[in-house]
Structures are given as structure tokens and as C-alpha cells.
C-alpha positions as semicolon CSV with decimal commas, in nm:
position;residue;x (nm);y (nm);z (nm)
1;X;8,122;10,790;12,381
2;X;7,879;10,568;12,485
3;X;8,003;10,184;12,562
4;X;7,782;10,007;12,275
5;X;7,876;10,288;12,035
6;X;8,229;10,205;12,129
7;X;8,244;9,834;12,119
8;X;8,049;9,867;11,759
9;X;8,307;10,139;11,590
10;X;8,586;9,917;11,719
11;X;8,472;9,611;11,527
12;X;8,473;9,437;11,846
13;X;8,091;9,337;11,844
14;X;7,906;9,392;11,469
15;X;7,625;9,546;11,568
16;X;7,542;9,805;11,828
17;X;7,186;9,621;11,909
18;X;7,415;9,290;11,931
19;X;7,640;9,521;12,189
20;X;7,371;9,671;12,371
21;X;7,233;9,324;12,431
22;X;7,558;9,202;12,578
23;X;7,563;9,509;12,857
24;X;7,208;9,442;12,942
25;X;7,289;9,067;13,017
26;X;7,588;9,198;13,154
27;X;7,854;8,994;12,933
28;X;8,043;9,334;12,985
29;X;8,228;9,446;13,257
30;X;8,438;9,811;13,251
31;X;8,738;9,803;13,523
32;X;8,588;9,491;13,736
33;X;8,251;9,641;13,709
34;X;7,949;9,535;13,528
35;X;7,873;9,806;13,274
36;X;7,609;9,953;13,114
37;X;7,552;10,012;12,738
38;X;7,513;10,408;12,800
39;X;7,899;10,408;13,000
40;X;8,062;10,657;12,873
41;X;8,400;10,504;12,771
42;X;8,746;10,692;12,825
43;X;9,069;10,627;12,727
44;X;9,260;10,376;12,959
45;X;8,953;10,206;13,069
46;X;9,036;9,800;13,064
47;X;8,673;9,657;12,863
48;X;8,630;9,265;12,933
49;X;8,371;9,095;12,696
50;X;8,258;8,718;12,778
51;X;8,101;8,532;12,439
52;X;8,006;8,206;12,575
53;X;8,363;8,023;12,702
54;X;8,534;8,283;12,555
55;X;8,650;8,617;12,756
56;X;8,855;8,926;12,579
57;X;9,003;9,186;12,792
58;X;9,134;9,515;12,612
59;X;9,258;9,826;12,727
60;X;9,118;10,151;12,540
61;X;9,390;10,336;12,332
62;X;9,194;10,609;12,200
63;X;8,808;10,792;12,157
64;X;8,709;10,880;11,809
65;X;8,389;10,952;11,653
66;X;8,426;10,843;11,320
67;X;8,704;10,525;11,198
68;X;8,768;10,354;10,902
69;X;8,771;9,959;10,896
70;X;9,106;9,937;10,856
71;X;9,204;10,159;11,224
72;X;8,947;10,024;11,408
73;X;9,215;9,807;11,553
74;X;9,387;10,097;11,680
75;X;9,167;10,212;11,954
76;X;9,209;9,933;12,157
77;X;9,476;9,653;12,274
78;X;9,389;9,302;12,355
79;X;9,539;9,252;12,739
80;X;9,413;8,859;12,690
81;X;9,234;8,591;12,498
């Protein structure tokens, strides 16, 4: 699945055009690398997202197509805030 898909089904970021904008100005890095918004994530890779002074890290837990609102929080772990 593609990064911005990802970071969009996972509630992380609200909208994919909001997440896609965040790879291109590369606020997201994929395992200490500066990623793309067509990455194609996998399960264990470690996503860190900067917003401003803020930085998330989070380790991916599982790949699904399709989530409800309420397990969205179940395909990834926060490592740190």
C-alpha cells in the first residue's frame, strides 16, 4: 500500500492530498530515509512524521485495505511523541 494511502487509512494525517504534501516536502521519513508518497509500506517499517516542532515515530503493525474508524489505531504503534 502506498505511503499516503497508508498514513490517511490510519487516521494519522486526514487527508491523503494533506499526506502526499508532507512526503513531497519530505516531513516523512521511512526507516531513516526520506520517503516518498508512492512507498509502498510493509509491516514493521518504523514511519516518522515531523508537523512543525512536533515529530511522531510509529512502527507499522499491520496492512489492510479497508478499516473502520474505530481500528485504525491498530495498524500502527507510537515508538515516541
Amino acid at each position: 500500500m502506498r505511503l499516503d494511502k497508508f498514513l490517511k487509512l490510519s487516521r494519522v494525517i486526514k487527508r491523503r492530498s494533506v499526506a502526499n504534501d508532507a512526503c513531497d516536502n519530505e516531513h516523512v521519513e521511512v526507516n531513516g530515509k526520506t520517503a516518498r508518497a508512492s512507498y509502498g509500506v510493509k509491516v514493521g517499517d518504523v514511519i516518522k512524521i515531523t508537523f512543525g516542532e512536533k515529530t511522531v515515530s510509529m512502527r507499522v503493525l499491520d496492512v489492510k485495505e479497508t478499516v473502520s474508524k474505530a481500528d485504525a489505531s491498530s495498524l500502527y504503534e507510537i515508538i515516541e511523541n
